[in-house]
Backbone as CSV, one residue per row, in Angstrom:
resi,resn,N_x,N_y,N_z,CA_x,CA_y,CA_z,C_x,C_y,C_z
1,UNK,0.850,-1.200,0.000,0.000,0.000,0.000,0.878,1.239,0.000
2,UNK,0.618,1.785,-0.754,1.385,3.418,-1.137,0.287,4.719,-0.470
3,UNK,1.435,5.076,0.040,0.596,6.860,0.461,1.663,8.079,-0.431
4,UNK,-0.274,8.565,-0.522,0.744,9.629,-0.944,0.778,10.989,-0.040
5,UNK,1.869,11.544,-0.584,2.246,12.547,0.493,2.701,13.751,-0.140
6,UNK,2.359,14.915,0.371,2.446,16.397,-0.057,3.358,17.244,-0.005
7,UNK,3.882,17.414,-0.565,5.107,18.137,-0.466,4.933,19.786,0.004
8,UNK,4.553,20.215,-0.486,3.343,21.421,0.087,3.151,21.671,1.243
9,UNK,3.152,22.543,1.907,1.524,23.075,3.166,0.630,23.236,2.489
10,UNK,-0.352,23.199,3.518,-1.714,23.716,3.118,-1.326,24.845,3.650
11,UNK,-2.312,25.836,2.856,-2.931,27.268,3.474,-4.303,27.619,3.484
12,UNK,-4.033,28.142,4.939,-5.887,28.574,5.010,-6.757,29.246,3.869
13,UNK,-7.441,28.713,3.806,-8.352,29.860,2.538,-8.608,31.150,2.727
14,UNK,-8.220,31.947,2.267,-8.445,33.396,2.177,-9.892,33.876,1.336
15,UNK,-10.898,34.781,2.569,-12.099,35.344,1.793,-12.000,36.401,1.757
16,UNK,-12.009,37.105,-0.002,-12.144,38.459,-0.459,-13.347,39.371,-0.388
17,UNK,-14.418,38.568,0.482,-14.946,39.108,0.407,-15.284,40.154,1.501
18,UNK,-14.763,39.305,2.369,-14.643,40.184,3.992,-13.533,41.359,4.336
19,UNK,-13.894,42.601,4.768,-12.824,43.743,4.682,-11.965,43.615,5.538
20,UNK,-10.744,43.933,4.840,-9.705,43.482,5.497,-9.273,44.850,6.815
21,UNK,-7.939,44.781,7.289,-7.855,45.553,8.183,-7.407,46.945,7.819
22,UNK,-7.964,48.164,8.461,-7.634,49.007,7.735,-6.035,49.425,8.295
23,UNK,-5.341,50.083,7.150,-3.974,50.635,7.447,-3.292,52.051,8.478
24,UNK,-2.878,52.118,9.521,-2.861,52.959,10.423,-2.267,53.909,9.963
25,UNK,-1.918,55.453,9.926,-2.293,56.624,9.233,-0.451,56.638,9.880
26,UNK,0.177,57.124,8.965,1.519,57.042,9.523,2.132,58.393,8.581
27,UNK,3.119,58.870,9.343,3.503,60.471,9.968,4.605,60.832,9.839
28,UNK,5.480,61.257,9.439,6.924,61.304,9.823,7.039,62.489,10.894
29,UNK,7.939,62.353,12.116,8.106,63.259,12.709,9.566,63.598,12.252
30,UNK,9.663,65.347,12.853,11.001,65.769,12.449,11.968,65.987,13.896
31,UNK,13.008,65.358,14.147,13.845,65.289,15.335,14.489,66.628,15.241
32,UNK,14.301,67.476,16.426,15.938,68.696,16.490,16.524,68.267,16.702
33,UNK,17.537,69.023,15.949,19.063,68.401,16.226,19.440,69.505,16.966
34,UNK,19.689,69.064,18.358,20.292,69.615,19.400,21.324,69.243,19.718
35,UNK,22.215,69.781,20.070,23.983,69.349,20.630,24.297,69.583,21.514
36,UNK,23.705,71.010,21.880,24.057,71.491,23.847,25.426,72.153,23.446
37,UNK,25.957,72.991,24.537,27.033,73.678,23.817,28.285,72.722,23.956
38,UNK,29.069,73.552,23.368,30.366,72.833,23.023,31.029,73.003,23.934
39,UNK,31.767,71.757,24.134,33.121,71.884,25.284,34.513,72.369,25.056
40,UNK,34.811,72.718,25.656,36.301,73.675,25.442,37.299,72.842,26.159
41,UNK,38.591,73.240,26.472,39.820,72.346,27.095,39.961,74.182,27.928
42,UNK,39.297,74.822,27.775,40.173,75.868,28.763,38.765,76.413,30.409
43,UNK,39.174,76.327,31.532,38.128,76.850,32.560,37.263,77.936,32.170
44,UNK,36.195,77.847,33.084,35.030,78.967,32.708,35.647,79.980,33.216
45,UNK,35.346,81.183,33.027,36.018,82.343,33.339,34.640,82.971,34.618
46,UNK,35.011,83.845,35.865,34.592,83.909,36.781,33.241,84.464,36.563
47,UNK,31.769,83.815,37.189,31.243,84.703,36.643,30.135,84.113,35.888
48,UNK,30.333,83.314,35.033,30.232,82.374,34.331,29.775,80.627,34.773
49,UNK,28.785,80.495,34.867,29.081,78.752,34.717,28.886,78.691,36.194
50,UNK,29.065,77.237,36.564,29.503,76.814,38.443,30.817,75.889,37.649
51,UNK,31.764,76.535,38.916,32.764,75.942,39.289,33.366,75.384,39.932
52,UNK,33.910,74.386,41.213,34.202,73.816,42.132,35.411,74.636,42.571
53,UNK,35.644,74.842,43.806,36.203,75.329,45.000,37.374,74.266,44.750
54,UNK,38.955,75.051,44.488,40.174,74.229,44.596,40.123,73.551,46.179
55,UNK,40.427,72.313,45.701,40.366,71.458,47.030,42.060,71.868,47.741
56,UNK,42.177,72.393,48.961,43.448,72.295,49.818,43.423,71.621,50.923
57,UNK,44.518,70.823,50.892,44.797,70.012,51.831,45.104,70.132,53.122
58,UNK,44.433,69.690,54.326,44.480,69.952,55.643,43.146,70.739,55.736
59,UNK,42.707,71.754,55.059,41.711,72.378,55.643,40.217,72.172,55.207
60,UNK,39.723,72.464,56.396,38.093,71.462,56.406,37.352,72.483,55.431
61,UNK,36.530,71.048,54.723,35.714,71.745,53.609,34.646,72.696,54.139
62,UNK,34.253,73.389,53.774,32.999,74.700,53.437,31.749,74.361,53.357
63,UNK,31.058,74.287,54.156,29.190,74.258,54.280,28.653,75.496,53.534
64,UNK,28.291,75.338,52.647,27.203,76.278,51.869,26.073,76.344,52.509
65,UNK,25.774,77.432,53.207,24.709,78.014,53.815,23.439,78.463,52.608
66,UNK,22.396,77.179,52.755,21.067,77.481,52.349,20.312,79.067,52.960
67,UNK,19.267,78.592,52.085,18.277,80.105,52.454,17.405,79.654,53.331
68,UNK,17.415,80.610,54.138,16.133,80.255,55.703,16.731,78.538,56.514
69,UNK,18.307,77.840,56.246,18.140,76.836,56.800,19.632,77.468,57.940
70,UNK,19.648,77.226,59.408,20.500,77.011,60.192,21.969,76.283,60.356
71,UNK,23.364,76.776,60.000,23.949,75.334,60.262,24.465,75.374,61.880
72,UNK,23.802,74.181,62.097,24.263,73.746,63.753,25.185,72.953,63.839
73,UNK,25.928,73.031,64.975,26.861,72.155,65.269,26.418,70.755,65.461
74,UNK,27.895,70.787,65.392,27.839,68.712,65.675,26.897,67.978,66.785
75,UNK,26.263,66.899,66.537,25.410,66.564,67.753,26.470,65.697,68.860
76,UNK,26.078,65.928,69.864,27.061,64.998,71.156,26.253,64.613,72.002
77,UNK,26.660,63.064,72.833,25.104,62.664,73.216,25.348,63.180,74.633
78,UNK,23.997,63.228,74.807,23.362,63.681,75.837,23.587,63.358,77.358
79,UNK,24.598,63.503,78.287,24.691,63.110,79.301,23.737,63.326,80.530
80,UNK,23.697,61.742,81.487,22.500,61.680,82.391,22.662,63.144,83.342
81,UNK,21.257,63.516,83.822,21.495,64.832,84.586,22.065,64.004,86.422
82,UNK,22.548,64.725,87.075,23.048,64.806,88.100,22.177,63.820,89.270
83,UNK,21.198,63.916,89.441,19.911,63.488,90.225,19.660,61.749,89.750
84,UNK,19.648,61.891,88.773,19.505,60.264,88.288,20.735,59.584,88.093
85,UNK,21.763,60.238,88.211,22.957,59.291,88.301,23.051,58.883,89.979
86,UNK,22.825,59.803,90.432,23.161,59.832,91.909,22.125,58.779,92.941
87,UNK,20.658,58.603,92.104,19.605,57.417,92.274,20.274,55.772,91.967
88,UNK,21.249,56.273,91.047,21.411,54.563,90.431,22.366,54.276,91.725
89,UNK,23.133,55.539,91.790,24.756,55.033,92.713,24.327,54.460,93.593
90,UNK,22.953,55.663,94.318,22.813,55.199,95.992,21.512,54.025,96.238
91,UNK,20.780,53.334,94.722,20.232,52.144,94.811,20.773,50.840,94.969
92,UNK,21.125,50.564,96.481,21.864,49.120,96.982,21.168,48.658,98.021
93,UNK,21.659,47.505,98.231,21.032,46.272,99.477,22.542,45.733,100.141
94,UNK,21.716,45.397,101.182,22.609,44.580,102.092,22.477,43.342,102.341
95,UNK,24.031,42.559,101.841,23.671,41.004,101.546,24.129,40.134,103.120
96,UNK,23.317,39.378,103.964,23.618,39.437,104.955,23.579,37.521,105.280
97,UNK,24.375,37.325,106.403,25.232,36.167,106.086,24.631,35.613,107.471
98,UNK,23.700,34.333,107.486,23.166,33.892,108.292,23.959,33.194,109.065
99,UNK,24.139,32.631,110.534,24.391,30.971,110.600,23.156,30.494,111.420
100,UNK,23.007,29.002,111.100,21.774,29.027,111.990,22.170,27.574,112.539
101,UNK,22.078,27.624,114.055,22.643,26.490,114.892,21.488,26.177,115.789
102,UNK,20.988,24.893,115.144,19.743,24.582,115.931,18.891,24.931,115.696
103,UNK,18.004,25.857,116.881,16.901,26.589,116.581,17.232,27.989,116.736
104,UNK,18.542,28.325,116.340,19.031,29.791,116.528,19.426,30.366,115.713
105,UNK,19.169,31.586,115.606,19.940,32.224,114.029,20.569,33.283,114.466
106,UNK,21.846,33.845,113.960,22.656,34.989,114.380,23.362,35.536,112.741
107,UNK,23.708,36.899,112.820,24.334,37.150,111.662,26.009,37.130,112.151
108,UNK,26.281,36.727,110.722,27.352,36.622,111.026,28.573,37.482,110.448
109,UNK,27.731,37.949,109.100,28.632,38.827,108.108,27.754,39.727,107.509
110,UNK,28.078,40.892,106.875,27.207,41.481,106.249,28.149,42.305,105.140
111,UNK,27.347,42.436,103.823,28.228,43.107,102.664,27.231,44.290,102.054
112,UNK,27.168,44.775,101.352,26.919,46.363,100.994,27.330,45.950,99.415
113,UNK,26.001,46.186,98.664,25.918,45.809,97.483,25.892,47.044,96.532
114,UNK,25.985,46.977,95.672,25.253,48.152,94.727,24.513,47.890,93.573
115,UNK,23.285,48.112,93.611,22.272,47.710,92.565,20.920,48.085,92.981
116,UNK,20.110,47.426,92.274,19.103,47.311,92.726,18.669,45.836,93.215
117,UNK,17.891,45.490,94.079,17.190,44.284,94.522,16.204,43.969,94.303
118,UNK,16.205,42.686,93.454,15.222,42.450,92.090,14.105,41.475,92.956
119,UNK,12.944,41.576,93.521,12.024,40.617,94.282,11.613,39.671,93.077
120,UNK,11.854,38.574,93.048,11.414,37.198,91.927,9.707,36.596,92.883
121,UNK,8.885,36.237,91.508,7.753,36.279,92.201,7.175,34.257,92.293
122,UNK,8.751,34.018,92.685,8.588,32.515,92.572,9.622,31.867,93.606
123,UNK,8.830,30.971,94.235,9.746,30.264,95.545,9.666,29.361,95.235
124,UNK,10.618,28.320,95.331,10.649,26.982,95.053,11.990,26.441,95.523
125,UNK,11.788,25.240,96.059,12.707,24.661,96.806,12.755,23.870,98.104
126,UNK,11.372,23.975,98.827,11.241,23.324,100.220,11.436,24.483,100.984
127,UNK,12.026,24.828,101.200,12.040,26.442,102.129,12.227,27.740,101.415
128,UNK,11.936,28.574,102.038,12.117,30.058,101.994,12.312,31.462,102.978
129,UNK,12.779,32.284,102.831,12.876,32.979,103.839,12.566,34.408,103.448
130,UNK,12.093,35.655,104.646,11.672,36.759,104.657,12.173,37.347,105.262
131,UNK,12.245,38.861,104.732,12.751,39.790,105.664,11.693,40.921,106.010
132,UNK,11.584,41.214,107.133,9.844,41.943,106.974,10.540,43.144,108.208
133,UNK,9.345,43.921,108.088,9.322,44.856,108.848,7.923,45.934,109.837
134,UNK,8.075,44.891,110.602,5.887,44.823,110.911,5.279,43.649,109.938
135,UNK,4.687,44.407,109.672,3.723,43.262,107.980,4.031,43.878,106.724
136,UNK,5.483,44.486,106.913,5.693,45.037,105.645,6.601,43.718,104.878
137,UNK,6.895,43.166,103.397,7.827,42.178,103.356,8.858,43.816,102.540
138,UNK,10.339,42.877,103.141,11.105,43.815,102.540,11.903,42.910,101.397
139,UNK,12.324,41.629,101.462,11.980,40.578,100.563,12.209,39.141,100.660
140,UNK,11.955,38.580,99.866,12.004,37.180,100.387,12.650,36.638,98.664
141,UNK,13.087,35.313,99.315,14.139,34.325,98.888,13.925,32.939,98.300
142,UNK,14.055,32.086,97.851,13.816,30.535,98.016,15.519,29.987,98.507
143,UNK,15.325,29.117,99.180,16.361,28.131,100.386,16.143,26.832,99.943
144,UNK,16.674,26.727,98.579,16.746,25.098,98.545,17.997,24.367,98.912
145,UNK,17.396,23.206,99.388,18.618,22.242,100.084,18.714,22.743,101.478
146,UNK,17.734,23.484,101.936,19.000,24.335,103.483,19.032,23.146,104.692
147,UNK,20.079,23.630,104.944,20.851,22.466,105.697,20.939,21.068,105.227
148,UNK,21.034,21.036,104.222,21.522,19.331,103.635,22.744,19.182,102.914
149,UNK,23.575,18.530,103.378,24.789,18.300,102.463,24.977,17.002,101.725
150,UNK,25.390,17.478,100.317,24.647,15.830,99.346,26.667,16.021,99.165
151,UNK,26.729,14.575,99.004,28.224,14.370,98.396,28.051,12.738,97.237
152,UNK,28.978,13.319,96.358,29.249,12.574,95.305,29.231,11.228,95.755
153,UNK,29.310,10.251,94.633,30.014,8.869,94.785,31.037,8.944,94.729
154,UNK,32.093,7.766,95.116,33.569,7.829,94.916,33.504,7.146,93.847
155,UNK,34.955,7.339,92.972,35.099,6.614,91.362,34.875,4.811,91.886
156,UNK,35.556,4.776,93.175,35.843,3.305,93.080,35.195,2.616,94.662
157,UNK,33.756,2.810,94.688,33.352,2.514,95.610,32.388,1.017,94.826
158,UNK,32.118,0.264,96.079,30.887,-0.910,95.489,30.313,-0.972,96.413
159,UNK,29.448,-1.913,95.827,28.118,-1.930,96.790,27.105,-0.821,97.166
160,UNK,27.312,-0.796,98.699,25.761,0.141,98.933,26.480,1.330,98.936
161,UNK,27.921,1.178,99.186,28.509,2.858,98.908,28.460,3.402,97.496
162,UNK,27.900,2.829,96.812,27.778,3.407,95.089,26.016,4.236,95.353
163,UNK,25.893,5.460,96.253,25.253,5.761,95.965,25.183,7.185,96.500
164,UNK,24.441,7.776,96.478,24.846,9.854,96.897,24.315,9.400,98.425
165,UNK,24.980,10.392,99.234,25.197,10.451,100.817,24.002,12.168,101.183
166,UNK,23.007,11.763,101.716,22.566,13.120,101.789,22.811,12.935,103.622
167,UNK,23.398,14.122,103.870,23.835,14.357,105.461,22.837,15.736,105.749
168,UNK,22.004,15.684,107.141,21.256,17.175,107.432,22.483,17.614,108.609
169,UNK,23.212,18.619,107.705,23.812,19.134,109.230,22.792,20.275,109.872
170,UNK,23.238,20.462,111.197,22.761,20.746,112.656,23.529,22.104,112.567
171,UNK,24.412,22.320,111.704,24.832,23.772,111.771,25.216,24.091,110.437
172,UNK,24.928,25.275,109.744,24.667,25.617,108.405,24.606,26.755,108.301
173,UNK,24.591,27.411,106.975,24.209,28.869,106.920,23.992,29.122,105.385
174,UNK,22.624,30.683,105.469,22.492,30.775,104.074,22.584,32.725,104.083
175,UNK,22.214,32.758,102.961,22.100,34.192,102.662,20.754,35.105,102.641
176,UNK,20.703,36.265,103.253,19.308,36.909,102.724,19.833,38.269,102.358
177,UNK,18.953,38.848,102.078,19.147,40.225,101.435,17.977,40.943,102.027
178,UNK,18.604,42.751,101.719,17.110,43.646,102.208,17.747,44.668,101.948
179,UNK,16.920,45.586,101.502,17.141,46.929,100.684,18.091,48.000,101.599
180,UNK,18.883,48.750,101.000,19.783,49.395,102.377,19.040,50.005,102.678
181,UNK,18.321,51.114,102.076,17.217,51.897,102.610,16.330,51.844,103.661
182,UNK,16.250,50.688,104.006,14.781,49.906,104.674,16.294,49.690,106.103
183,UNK,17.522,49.839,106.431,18.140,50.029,107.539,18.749,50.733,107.866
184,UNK,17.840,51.449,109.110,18.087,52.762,109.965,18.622,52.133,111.126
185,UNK,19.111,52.901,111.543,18.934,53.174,113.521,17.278,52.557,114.270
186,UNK,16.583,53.493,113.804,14.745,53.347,114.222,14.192,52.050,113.594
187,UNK,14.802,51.684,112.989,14.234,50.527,111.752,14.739,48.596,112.207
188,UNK,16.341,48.839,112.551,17.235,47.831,112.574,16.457,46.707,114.319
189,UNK,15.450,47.042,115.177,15.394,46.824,116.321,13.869,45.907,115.321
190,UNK,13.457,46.428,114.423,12.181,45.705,114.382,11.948,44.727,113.289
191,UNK,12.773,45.162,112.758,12.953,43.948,111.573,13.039,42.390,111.851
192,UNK,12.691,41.860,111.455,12.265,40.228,111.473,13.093,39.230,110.258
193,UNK,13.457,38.507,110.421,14.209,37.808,109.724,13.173,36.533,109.843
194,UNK,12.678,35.750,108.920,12.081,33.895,108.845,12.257,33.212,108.143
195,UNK,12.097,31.982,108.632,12.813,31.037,107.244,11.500,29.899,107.661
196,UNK,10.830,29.774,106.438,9.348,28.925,106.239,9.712,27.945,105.611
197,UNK,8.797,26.844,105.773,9.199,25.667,105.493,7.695,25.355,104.393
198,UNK,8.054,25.338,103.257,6.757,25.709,101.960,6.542,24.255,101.470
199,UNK,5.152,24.159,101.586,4.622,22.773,100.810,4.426,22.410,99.329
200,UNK,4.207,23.768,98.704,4.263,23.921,97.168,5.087,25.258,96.981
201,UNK,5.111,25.318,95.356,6.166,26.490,95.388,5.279,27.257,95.069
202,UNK,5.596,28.792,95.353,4.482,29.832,95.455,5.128,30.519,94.307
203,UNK,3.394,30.890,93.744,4.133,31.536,92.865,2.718,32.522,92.717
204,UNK,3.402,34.099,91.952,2.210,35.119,92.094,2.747,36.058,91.313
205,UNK,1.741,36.715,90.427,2.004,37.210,89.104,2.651,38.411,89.740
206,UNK,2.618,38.613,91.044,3.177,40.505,91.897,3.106,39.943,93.309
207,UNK,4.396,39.723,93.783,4.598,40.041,95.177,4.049,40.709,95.438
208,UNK,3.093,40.484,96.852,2.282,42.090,97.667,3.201,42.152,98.105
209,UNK,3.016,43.833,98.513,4.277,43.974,100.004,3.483,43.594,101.354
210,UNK,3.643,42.736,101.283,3.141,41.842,102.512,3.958,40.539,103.175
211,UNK,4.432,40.654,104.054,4.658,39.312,104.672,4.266,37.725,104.185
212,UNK,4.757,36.833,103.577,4.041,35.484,103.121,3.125,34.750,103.916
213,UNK,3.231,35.318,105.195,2.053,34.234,106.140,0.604,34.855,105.898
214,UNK,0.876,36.165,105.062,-0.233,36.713,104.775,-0.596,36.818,103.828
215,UNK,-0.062,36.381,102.509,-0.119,36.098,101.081,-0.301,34.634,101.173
216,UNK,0.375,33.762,101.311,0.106,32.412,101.309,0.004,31.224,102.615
217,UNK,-0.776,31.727,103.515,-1.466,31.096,104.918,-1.611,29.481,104.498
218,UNK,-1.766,29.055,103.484,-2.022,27.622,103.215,-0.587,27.054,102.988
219,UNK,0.164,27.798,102.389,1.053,27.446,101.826,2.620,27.299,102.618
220,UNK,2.657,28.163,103.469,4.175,28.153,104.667,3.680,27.933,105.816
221,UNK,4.982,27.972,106.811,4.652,27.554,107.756,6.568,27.684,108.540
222,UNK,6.127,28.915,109.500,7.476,29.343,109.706,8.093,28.400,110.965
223,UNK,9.470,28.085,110.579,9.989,27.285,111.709,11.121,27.918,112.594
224,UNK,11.818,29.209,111.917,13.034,29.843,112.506,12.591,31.305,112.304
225,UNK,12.787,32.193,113.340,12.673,33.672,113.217,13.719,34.358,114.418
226,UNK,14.150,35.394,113.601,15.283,36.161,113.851,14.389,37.518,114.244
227,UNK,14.578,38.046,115.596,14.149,39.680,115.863,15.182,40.580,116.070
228,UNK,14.951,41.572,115.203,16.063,42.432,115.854,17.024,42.276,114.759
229,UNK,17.992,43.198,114.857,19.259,43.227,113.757,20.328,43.847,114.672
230,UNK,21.642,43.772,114.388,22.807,43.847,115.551,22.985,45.666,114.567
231,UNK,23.793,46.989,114.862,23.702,48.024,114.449,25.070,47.554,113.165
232,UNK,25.812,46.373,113.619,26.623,45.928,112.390,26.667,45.888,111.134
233,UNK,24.804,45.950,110.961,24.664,45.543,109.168,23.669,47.157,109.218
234,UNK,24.126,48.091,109.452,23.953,50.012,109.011,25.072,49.990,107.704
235,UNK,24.096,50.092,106.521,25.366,50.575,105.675,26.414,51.635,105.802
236,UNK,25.966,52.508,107.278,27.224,53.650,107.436,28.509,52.417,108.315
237,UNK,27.702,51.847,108.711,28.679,50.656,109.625,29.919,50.148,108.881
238,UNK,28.897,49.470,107.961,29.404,48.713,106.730,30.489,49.466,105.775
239,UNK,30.227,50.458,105.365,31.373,51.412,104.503,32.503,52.101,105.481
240,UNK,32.147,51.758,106.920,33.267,52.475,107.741,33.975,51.218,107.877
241,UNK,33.366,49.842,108.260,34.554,48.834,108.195,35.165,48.517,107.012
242,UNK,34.537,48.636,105.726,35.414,48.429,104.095,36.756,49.988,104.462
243,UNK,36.363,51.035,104.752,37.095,51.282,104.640,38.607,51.206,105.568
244,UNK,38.163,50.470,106.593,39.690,50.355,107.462,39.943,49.069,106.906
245,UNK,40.080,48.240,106.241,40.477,47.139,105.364,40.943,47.759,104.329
């Protein structure tokens, strides 16, 4: 069977009778011939033209003074005024150094901080402690571990000694803190020192200034309290003994 085959395209049929498209109306435009002026090899003469300012070396360039605009000097930043520097210096606490033997607590050290004293609105740990003043809280702490001493395994122990040693010592000590501000002369006789023994950890979107037995009554339950403060931990105390050291 033979095919045959076209050597050809086809082309679409063309109808004369339908009007074709009409031809778009075309224009010549005439271009100026513009050149702009001519350049020379010799400077504009004064007067004439803009010219640039010979650059000399070492000396500082020239601000062209606009119309109706100011030139001001250099900006330099802004140093704190006198009053608020003198707020940051004299915002400190006193970090004060417990021991507690038995059912007794005494201070034993006291340091003079500088900062501010940041109240965290979360206790956790099994104990905690307060520093109050009436039913004011001046702040409080979390005391985890207090009085327990955990010690390692040894590399080369066996048996039942392959395991952590938790010891409660009977004499111990921790740290509290309290704003220097908050210790006067009139102040240091009434202050209260406690250390609560907490069943859950407390936690509260804002410390009141309140004492915890009065924020969380369900929740502590005080076992050690300190009255009174020795005139030792007066930050004038304190900066008169740093300075004979």
């Amino acid at each position: 069977m033979k095919l045959n085959r076209k050597t050809s395209r086809s082309r679409p049929p063309v109808d004369d009778r339908k009007p074709g498209k009409p031809m778009a109306p075309y224009e010549r435009l005439e271009v100026p011939a513009y050149r702009g002026p001519a350049k020379s090899g010799s400077a504009p003469r004064p007067g004439r033209g803009k010219a640039k300012a010979a650059f000399v070396a070492g000396e500082a360039p020239r601000r062209r003074a606009a119309t109706g605009v100011v030139d001001l000097p250099d900006m330099r930043p802004r140093r704190p005024s006198r009053s608020a520097a003198e707020n940051v210096v004299n915002e400190q606490y006193v970090r004060l150094r417990i021991r507690v033997r038995g059912e007794q607590m005494s201070i034993v050290d006291s340091h003079l901080v500088d900062g501010p004293l940041v109240q965290l609105t979360s206790l956790a740990g099994g104990n905690a402690y307060e520093v109050t003043l009436g039913d004011r809280l001046l702040h409080a702490g979390a005391l985890p571990d207090l009085g327990i001493q955990r010690s390692f395994v040894a590399p080369d122990a066996e048996g039942e000694k392959r395991a952590h040693h938790v010891t409660r010592r009977e004499v111990f000590e921790f740290t509290a803190r309290v704003p220097a501000e908050a210790l006067t002369k009139a102040t240091i006789g009434d202050i209260t020192i406690r250390v609560h023994r907490i069943k859950a950890e407390l936690r509260a979107e804002h410390m009141l200034d309140r004492r915890l037995g009065l924020q969380f009554a369900r929740e502590v339950r005080p076992v050690l309290e300190l009255h009174g403060l020795p005139t030792s931990v007066l930050p004038v105390e304190i900066r008169r003994r740093q300075g004979e050291r």
